[in-house]
HTML snippet that shows the backbone in 3Dmol.js (N, CA, C, O; Angstrom):
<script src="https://3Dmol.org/build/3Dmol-min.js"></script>
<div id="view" style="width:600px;height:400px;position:relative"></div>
<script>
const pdb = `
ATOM      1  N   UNK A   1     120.435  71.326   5.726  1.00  0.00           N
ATOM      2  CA  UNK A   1     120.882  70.689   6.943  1.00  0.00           C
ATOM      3  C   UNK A   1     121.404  69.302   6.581  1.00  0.00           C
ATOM      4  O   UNK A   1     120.820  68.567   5.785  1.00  0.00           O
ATOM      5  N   UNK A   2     122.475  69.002   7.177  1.00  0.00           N
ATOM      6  CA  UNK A   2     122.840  67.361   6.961  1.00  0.00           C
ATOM      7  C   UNK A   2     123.279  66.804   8.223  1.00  0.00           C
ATOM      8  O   UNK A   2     124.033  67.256   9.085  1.00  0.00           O
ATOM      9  N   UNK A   3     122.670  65.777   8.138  1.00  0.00           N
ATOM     10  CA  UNK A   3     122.832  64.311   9.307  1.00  0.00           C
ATOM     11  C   UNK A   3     123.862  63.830   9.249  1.00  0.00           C
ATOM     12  O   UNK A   3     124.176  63.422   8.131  1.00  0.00           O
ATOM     13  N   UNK A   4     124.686  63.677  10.173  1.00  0.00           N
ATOM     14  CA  UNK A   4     125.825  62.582  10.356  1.00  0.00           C
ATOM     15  C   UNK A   4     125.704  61.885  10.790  1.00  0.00           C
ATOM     16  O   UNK A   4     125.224  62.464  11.765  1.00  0.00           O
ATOM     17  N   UNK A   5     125.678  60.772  11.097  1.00  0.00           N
ATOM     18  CA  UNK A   5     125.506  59.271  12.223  1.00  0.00           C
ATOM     19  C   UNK A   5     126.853  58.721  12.032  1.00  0.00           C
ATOM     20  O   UNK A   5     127.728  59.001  11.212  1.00  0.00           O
ATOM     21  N   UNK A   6     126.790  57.589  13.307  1.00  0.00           N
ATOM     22  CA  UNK A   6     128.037  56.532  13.923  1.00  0.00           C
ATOM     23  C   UNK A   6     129.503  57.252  14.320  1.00  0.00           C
ATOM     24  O   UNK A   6     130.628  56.828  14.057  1.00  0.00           O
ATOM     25  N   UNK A   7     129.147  58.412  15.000  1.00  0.00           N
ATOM     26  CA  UNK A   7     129.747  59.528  15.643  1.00  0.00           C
ATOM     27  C   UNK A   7     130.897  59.015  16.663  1.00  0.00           C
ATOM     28  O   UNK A   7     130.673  58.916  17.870  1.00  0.00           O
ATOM     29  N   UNK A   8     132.420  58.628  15.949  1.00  0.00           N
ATOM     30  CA  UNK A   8     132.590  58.282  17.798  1.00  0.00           C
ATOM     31  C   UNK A   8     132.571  59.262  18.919  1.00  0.00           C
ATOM     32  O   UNK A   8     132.575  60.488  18.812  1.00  0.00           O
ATOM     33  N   UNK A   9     132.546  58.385  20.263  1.00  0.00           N
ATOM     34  CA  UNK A   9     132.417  59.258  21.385  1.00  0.00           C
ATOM     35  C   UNK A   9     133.411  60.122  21.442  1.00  0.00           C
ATOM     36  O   UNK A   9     133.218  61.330  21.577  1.00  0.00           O
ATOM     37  N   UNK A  10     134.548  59.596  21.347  1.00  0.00           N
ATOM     38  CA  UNK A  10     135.904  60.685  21.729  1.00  0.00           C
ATOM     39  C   UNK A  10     136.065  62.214  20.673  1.00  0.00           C
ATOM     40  O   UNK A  10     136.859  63.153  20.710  1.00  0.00           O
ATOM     41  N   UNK A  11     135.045  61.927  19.893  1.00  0.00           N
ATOM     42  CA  UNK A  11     134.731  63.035  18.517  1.00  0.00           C
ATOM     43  C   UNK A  11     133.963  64.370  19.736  1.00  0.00           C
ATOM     44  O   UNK A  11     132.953  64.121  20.394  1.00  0.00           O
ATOM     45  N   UNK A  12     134.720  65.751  19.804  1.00  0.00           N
ATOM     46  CA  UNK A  12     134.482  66.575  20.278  1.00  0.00           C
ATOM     47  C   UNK A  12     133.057  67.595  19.221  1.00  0.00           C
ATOM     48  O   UNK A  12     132.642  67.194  18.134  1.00  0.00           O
ATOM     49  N   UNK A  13     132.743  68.430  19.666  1.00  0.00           N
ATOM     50  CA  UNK A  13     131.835  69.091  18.790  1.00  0.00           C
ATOM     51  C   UNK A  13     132.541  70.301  17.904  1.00  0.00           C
ATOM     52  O   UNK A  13     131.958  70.896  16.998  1.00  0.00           O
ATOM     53  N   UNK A  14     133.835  70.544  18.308  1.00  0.00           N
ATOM     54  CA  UNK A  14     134.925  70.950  17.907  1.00  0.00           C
ATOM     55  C   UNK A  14     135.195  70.537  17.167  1.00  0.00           C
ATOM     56  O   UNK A  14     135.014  71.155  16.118  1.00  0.00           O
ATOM     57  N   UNK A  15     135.794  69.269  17.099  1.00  0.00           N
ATOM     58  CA  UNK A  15     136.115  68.654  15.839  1.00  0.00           C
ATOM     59  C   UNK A  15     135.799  68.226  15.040  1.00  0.00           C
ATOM     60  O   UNK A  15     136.513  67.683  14.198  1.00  0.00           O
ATOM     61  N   UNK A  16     134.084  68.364  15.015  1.00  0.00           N
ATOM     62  CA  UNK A  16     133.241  68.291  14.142  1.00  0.00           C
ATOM     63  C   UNK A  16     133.278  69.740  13.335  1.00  0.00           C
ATOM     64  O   UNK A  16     133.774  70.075  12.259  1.00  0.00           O
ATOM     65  N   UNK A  17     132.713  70.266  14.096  1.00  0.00           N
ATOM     66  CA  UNK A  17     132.784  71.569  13.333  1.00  0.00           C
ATOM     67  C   UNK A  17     134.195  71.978  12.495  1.00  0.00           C
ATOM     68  O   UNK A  17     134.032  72.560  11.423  1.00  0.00           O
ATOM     69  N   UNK A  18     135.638  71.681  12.967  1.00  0.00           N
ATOM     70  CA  UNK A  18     136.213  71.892  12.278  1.00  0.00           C
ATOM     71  C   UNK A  18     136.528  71.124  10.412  1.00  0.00           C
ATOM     72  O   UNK A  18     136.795  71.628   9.321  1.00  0.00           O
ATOM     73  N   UNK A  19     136.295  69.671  10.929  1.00  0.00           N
ATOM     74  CA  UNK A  19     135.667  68.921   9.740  1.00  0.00           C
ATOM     75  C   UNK A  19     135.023  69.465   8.520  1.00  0.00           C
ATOM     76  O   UNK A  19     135.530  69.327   7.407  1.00  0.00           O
ATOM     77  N   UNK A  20     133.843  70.116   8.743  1.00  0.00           N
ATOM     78  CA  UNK A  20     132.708  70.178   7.960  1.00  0.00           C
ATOM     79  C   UNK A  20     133.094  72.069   7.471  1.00  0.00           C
ATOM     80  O   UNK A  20     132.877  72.529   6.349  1.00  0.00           O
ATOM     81  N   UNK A  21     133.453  72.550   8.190  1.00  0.00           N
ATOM     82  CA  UNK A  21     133.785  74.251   8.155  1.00  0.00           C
ATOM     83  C   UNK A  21     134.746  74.037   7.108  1.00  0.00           C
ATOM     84  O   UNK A  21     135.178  75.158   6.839  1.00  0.00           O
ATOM     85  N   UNK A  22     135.328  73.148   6.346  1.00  0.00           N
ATOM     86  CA  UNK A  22     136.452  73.489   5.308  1.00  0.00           C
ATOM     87  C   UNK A  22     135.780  73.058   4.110  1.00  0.00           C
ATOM     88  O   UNK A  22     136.287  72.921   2.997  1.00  0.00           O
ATOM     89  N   UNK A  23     134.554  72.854   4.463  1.00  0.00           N
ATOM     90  CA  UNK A  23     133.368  72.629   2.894  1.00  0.00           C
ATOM     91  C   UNK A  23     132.590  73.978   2.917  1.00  0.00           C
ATOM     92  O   UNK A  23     132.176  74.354   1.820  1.00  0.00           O
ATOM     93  N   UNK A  24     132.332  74.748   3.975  1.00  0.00           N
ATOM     94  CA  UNK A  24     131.644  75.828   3.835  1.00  0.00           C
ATOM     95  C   UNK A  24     131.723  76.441   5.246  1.00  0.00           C
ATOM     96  O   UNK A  24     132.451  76.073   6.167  1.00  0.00           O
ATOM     97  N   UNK A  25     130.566  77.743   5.229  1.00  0.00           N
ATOM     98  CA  UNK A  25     130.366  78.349   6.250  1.00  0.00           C
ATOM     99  C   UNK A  25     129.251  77.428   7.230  1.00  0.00           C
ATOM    100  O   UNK A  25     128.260  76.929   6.696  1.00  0.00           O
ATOM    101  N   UNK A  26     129.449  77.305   8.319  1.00  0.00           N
ATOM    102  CA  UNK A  26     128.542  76.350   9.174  1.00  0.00           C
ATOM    103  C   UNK A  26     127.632  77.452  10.027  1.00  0.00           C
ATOM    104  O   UNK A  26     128.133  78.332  10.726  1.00  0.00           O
ATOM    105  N   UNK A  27     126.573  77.298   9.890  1.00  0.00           N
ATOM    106  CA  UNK A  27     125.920  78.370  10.645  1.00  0.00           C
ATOM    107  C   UNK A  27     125.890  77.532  12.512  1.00  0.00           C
ATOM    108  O   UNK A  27     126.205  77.996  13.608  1.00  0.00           O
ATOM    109  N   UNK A  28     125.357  76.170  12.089  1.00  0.00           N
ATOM    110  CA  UNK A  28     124.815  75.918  13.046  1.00  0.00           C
ATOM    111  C   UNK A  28     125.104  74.380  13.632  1.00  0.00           C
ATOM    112  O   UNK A  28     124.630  73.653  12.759  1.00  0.00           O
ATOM    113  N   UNK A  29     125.593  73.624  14.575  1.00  0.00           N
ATOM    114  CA  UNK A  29     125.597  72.768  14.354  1.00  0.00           C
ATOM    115  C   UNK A  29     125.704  72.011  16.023  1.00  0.00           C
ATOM    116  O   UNK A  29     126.398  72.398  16.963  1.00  0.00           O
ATOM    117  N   UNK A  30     124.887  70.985  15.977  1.00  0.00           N
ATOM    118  CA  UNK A  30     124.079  70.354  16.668  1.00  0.00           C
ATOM    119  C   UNK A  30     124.441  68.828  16.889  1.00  0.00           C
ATOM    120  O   UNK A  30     124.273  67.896  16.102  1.00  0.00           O
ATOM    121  N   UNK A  31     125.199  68.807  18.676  1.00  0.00           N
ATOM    122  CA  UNK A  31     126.059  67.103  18.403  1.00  0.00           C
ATOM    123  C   UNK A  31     125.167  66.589  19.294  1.00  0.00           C
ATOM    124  O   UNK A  31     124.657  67.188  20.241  1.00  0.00           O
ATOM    125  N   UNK A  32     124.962  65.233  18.893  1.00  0.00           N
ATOM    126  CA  UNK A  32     124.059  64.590  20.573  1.00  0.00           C
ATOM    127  C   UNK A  32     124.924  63.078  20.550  1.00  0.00           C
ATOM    128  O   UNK A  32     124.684  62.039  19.936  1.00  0.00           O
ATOM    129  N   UNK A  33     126.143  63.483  21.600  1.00  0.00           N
ATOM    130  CA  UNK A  33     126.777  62.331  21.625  1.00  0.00           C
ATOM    131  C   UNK A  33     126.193  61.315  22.325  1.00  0.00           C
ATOM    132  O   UNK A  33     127.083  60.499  22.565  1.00  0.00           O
ATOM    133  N   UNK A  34     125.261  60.987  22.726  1.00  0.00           N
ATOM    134  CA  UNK A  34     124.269  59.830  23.700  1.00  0.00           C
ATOM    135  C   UNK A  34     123.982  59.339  21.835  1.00  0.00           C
ATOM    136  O   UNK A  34     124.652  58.371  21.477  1.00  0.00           O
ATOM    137  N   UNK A  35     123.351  59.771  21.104  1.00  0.00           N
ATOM    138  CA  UNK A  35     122.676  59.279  20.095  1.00  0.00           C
ATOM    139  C   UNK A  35     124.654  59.089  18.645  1.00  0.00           C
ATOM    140  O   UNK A  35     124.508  58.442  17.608  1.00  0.00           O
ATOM    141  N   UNK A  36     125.625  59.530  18.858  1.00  0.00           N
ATOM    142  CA  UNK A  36     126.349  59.605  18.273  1.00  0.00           C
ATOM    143  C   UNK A  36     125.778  60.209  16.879  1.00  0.00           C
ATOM    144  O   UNK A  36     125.891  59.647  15.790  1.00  0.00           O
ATOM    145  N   UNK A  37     125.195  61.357  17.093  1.00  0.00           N
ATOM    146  CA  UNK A  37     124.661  62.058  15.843  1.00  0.00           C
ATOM    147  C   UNK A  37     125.194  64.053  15.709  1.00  0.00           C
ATOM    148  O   UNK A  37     125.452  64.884  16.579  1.00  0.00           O
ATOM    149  N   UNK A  38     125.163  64.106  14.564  1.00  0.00           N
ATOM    150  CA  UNK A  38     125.101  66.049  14.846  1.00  0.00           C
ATOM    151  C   UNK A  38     124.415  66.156  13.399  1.00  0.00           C
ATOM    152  O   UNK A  38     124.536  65.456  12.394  1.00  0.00           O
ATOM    153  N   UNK A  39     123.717  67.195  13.651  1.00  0.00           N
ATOM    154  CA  UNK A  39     123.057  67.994  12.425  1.00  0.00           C
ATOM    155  C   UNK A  39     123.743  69.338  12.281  1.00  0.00           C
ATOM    156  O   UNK A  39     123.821  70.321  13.018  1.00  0.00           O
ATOM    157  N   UNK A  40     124.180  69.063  11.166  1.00  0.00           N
ATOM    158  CA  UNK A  40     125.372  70.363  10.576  1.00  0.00           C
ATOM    159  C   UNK A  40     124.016  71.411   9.521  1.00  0.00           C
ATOM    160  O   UNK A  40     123.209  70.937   8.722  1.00  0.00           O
ATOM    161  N   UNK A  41     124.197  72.934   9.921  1.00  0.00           N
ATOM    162  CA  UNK A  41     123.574  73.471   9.181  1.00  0.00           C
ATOM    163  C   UNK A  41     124.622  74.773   8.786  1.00  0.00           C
ATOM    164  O   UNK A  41     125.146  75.703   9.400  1.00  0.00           O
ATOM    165  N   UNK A  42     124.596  74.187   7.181  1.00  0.00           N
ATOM    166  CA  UNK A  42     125.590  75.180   6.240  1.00  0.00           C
ATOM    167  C   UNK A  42     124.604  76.228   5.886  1.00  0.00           C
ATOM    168  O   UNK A  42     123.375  76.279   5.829  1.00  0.00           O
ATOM    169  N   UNK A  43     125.619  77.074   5.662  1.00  0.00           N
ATOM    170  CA  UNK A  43     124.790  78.593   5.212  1.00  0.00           C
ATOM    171  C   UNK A  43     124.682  78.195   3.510  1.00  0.00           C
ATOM    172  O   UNK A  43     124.541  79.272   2.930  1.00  0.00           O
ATOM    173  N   UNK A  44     124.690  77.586   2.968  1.00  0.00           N
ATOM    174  CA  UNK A  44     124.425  76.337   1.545  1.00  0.00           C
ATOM    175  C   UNK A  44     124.197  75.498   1.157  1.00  0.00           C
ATOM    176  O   UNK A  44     125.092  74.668   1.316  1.00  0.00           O
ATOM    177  N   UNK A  45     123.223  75.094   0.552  1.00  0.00           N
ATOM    178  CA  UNK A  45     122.610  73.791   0.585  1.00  0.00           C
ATOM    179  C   UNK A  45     124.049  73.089  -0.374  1.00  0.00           C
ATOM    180  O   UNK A  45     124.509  71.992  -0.056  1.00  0.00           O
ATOM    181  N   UNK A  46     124.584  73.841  -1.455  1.00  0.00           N
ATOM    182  CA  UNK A  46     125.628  72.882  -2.259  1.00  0.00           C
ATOM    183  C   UNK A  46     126.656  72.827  -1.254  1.00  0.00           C
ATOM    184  O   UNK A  46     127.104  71.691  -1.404  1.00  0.00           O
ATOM    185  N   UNK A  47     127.550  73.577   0.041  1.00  0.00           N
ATOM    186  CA  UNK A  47     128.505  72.900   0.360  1.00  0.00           C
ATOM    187  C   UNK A  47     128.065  71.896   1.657  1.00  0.00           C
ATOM    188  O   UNK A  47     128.836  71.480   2.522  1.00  0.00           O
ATOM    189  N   UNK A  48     126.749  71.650   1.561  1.00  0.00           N
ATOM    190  CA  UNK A  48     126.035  70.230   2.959  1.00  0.00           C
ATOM    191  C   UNK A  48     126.398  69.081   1.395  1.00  0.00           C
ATOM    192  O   UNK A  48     126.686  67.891   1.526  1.00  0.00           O
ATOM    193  N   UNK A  49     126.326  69.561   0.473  1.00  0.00           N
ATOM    194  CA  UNK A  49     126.010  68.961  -0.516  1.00  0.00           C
ATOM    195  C   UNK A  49     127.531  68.049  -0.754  1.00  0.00           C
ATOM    196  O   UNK A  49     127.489  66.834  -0.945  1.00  0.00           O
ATOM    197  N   UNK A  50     128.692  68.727  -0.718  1.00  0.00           N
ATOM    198  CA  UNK A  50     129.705  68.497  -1.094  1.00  0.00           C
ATOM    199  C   UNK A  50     130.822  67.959   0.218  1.00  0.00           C
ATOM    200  O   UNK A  50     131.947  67.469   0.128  1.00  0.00           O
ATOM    201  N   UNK A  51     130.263  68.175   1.021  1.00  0.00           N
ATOM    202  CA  UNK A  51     130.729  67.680   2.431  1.00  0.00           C
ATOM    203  C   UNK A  51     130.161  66.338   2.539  1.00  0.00           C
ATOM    204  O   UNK A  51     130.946  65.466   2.911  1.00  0.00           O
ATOM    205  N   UNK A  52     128.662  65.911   2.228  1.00  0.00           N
ATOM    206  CA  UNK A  52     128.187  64.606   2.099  1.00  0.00           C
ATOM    207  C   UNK A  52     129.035  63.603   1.624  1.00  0.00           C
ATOM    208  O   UNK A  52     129.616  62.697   2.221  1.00  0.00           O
ATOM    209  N   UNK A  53     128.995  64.033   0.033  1.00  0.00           N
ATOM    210  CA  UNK A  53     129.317  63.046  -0.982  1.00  0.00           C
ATOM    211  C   UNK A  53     131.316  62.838  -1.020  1.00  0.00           C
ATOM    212  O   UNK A  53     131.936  62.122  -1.805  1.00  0.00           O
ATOM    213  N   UNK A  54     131.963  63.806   0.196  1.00  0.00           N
ATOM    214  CA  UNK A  54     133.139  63.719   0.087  1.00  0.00           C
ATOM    215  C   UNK A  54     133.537  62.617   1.455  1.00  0.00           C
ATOM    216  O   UNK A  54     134.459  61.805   1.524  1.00  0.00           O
ATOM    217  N   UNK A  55     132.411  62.962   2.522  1.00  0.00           N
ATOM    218  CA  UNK A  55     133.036  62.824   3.562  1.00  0.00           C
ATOM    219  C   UNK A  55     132.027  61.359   4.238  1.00  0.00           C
ATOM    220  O   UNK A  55     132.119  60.802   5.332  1.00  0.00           O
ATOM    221  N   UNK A  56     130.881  61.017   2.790  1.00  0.00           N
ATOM    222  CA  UNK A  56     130.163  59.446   3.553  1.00  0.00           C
ATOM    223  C   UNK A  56     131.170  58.553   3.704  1.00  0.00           C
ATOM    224  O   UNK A  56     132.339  58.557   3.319  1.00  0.00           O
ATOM    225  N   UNK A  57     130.534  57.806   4.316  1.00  0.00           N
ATOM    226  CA  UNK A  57     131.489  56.547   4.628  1.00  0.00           C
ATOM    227  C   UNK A  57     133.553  56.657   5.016  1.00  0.00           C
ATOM    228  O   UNK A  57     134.411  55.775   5.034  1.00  0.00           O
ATOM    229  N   UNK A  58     133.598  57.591   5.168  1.00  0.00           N
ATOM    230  CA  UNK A  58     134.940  57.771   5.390  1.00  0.00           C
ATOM    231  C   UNK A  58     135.387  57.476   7.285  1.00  0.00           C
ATOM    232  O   UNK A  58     134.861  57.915   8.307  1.00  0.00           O
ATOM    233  N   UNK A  59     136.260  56.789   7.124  1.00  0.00           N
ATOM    234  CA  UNK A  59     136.709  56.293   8.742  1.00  0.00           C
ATOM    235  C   UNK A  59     137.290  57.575   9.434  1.00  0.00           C
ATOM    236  O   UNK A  59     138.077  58.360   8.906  1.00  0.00           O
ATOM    237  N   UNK A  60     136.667  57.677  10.967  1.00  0.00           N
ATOM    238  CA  UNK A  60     137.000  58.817  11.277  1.00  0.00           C
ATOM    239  C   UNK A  60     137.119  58.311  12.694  1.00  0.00           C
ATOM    240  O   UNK A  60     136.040  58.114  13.255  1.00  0.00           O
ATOM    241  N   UNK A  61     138.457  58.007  13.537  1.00  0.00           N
ATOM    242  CA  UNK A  61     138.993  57.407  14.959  1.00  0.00           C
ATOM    243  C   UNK A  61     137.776  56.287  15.386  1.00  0.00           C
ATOM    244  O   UNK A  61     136.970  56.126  16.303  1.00  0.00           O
ATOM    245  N   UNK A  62     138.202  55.581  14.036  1.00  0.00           N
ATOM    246  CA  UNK A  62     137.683  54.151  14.139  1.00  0.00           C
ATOM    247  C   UNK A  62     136.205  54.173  13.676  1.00  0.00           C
ATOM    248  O   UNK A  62     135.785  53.015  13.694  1.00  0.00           O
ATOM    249  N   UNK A  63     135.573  54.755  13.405  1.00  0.00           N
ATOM    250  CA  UNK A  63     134.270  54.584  13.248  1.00  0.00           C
ATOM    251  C   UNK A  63     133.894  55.392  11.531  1.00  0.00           C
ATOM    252  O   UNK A  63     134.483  56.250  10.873  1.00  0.00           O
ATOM    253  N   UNK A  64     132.912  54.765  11.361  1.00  0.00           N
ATOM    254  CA  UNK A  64     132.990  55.034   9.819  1.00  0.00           C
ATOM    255  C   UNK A  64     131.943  55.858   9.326  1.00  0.00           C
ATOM    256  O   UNK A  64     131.063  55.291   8.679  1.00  0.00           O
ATOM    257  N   UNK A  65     131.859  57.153   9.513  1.00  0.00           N
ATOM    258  CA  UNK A  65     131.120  58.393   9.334  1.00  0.00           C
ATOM    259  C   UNK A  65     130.248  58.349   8.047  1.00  0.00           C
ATOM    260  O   UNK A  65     130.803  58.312   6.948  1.00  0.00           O
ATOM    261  N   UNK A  66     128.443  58.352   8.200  1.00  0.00           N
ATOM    262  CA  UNK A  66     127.439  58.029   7.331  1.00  0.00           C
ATOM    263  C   UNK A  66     126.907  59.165   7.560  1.00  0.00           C
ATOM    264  O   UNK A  66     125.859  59.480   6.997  1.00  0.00           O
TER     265      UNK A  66
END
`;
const viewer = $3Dmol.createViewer("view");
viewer.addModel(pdb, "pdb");
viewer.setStyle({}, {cartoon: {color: "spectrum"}});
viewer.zoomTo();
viewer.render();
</script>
């Protein structure tokens, strides 16, 4: 499972999922825009793995995805 934080609001759960789905298969994934958070659960621990280390800190409609 991997944590995302500093979520902007205008970030759909859609477009999350589409994000993270081109590192792997996403089984499951979980947005709580009040908290600007989602917990992404890959059917792989190496592509949560490779989605992390590609996609920390990268600016995403202004806000800078941790």
């Amino acid at each position: 499972m991997l944590y995302v934080g500093n979520i902007d609001e205008r970030i759909t759960s859609r477009m999350i999922y589409n994000v993270f789905n081109r590192f792997g298969n996403v089984e499951a994934l979980l947005y709580r825009k009040k908290t600007k958070s989602a917990l992404i659960q890959f059917e792989n621990i190496n592509h949560a793995n490779i989605a992390k280390e590609i996609l920390n800190n990268v600016m995403f409609f202004n806000s800078q995805v941790n």
